[in-house]
VOGU-3710 file (C-alpha; in Angstrom, 3 decimals, decimal comma):
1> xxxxxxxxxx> 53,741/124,065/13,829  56,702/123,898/11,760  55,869/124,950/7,746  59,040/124,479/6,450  58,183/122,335/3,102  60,429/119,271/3,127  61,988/117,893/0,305  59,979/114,534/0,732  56,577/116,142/0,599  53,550/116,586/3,539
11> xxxxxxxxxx> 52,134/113,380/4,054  48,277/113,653/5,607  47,264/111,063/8,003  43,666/110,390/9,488  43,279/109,419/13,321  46,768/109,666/14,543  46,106/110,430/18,291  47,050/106,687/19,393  48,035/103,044/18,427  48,649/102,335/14,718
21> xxxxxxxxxx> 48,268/105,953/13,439  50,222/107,212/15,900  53,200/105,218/15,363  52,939/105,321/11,635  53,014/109,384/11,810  55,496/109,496/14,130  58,013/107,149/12,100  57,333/108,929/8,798  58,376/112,177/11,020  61,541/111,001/11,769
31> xxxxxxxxxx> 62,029/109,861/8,008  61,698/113,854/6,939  58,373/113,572/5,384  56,231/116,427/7,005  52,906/115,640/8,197  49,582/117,355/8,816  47,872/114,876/11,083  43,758/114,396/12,677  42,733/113,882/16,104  39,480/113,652/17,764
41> xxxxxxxxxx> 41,206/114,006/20,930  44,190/115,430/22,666  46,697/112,875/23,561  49,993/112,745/24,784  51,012/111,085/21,630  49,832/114,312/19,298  51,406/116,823/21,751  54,519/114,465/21,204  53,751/114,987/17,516  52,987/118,638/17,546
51> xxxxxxxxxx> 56,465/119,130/19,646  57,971/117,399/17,102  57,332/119,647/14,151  53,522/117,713/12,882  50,756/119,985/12,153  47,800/118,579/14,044  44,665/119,511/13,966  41,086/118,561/15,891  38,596/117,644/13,757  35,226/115,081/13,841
61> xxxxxxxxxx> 34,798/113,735/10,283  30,917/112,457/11,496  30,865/116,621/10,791  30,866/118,216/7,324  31,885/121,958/8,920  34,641/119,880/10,725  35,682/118,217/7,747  35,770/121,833/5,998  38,121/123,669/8,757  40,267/120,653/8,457
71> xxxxxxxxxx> 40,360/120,817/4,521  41,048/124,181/4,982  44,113/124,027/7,484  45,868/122,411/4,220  45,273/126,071/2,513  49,228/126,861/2,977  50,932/123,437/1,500  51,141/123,978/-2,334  50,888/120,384/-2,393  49,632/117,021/-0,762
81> xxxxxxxxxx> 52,758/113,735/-1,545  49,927/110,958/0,287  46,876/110,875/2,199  46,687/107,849/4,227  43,130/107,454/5,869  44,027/105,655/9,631  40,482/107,630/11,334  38,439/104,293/12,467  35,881/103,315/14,989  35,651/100,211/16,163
91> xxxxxxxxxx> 31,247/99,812/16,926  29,873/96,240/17,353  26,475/95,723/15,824  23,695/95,631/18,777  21,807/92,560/19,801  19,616/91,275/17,538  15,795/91,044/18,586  13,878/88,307/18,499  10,144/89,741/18,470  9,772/93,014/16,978
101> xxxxxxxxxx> 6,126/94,854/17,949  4,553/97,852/16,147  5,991/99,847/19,576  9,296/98,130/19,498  10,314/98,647/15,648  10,747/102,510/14,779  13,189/102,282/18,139  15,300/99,043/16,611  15,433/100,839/12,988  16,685/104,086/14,823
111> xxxxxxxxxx> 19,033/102,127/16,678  20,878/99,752/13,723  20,836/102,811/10,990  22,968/105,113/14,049  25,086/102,031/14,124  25,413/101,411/10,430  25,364/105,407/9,645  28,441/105,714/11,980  30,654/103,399/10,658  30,208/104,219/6,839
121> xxxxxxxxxx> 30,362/107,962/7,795  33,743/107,124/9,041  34,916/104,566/7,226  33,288/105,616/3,663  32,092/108,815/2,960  34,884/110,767/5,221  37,610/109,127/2,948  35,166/109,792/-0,242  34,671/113,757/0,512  38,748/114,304/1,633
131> xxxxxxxxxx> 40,012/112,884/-1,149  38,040/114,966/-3,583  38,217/117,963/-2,049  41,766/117,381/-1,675  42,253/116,036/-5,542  43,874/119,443/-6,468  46,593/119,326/-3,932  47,511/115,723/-4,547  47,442/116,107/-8,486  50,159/119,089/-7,385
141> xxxxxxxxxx> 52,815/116,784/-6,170  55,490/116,893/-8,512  56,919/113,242/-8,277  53,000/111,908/-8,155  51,192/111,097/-5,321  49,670/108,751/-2,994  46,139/107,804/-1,116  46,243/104,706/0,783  43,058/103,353/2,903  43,582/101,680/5,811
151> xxxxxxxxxx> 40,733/98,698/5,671  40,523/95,634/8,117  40,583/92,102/6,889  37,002/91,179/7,783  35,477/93,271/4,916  36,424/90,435/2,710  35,362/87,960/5,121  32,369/89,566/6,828  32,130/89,716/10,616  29,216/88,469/13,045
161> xxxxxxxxxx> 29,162/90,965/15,524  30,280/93,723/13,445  28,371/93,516/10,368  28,228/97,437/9,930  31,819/98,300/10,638  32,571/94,972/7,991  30,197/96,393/5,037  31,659/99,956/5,709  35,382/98,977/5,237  34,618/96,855/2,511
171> xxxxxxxxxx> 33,020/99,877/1,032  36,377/101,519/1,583  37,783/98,766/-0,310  35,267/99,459/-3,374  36,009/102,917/-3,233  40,225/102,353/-3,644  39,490/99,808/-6,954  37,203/103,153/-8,288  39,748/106,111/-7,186  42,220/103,857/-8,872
181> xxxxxxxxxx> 40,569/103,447/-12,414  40,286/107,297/-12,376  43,114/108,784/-10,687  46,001/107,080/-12,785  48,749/107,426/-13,671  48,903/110,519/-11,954  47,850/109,111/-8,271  48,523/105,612/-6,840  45,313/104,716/-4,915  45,860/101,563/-2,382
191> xxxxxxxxxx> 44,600/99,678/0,430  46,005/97,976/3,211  43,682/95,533/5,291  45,163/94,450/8,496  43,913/91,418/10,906  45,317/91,473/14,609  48,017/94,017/15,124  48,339/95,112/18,652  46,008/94,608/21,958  45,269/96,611/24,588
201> xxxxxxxxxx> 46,682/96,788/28,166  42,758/95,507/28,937  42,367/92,331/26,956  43,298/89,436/28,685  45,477/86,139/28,959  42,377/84,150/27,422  41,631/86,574/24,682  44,962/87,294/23,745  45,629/83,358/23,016  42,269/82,429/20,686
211> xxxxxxxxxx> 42,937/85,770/18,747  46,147/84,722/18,271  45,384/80,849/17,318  43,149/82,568/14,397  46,384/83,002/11,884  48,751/80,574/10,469  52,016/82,813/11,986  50,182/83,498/15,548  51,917/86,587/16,211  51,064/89,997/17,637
221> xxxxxxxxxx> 52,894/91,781/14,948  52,847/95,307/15,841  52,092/98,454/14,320  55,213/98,595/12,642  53,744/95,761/9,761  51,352/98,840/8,826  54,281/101,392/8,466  56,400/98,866/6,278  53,093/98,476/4,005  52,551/101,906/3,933
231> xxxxxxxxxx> 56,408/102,946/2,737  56,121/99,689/0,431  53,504/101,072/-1,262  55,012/104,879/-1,067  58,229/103,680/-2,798  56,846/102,007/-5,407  55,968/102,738/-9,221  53,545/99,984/-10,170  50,900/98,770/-7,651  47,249/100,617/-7,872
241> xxxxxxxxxx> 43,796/99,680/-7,167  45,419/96,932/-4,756  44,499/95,605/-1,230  47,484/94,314/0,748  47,042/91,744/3,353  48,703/92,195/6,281  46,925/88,941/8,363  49,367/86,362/9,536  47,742/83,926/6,941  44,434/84,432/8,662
251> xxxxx> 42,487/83,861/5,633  43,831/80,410/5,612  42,671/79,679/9,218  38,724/80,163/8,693  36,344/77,867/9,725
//
């Protein structure tokens, strides 16, 4: 681990072990900001990261005593320039059932609430603990400071087959207007809600074509759209409480 403070500030990202967070953490390396990063597992990517002077540490955010040894591995940076929450899971709702017995029910409730529970511990309540147990260090930074959430652009649309992981990002998206109304001037508090960025090596030809007839540009953009959002919104003076689309005009293409 390198602790040599740079002049840019530590920057603390959420879920970088892979894709989007990843590449986001590794380009605001190589910019000079230092970063103190979160994995759930050990990847190439965050020994890549860790070789390259990030602080990265393990931590499950489902866990409070987790979320505590990672709050306290920020006990030697005087200070905290943006927290940018990336840590997602991606859990489809299960299928609905059509007759419910006396047997059957306790089981389905059991099942949907682990569902729902997961995705707003993730999504929601992770974000809401970290950022106020982490209020002090932010409010420390000297040129202000910064907490962006990363959302998805179905929690203003709803989704289907992922009604949890919809209503727990647009939580999320609650939860940046509120941070904003209390945390200015001193921090900016933003959102940025992304449709399709990037597949995986698994999805194919078929897939890959209707997902990309859903926006009005039809593009697999990359994760680099999130990093240009994210130093947008670092760089500037005047945008709070804001959600910025990064879609492709998707919202244009609905049914």
């Amino acid at each position: 681990m390198n602790k040599a403070y740079s002049s840019k500030g530590l920057i603390v990202i959420t879920g970088a072990g892979q894709r989007v967070g990843l590449y986001c953490a590794s380009a605001l390396l190589q910019q000079g900001y230092q970063l103190l990063v979160s994995y759930r597992k050990l990847t190439a990517g965050i020994t890549a990261l860790q070789q390259a002077g990030a602080h990265c540490v393990a931590a499950d955010f489902t866990e409070l005593e987790s979320m505590a040894a990672f709050i306290k591995a920020l006990a030697p940076y005087p200070a905290i320039r943006a927290i940018i929450h990336n840590a997602s899971s991606w859990q489809a709702d299960l299928p609905m059932q059509q007759e419910l017995t006396a047997q059957s029910l306790p089981e389905q409730l059991q099942q949907d609430a682990q569902v729902f529970d997961a995705m707003q511990q993730i999504h929601a309540r992770a974000p809401y603990l970290l950022n106020r147990a982490l209020l002090p260090k932010l409010l420390a930074s000297p040129n202000g400071a910064d907490i962006i959430h990363l959302t998805d652009f179905v929690a203003s649309v709803g989704s289907s087959k992922h009604q949890a992981y919809a209503a727990s990002k647009a939580a999320l998206e609650n939860l940046t207007l509120s941070l904003a109304r209390q945390l200015a001037p001193d921090i900016k508090v933003n959102a940025i809600a992304p449709a399709l960025l990037m597949f995986n090596e698994s999805d194919d030809e078929a897939y890959r074509k209707k997902a990309l007839a859903k926006s009005l540009l039809a593009i697999e953009p990359g994760p680099d759209e999130v990093l240009q959002s994210i130093l947008y919104l670092l760089n500037s003076k005047y945008i709070t409480g804001r959600v910025l689309a990064v879609d492709g005009g998707r919202h244009l293409k609905l049914p």
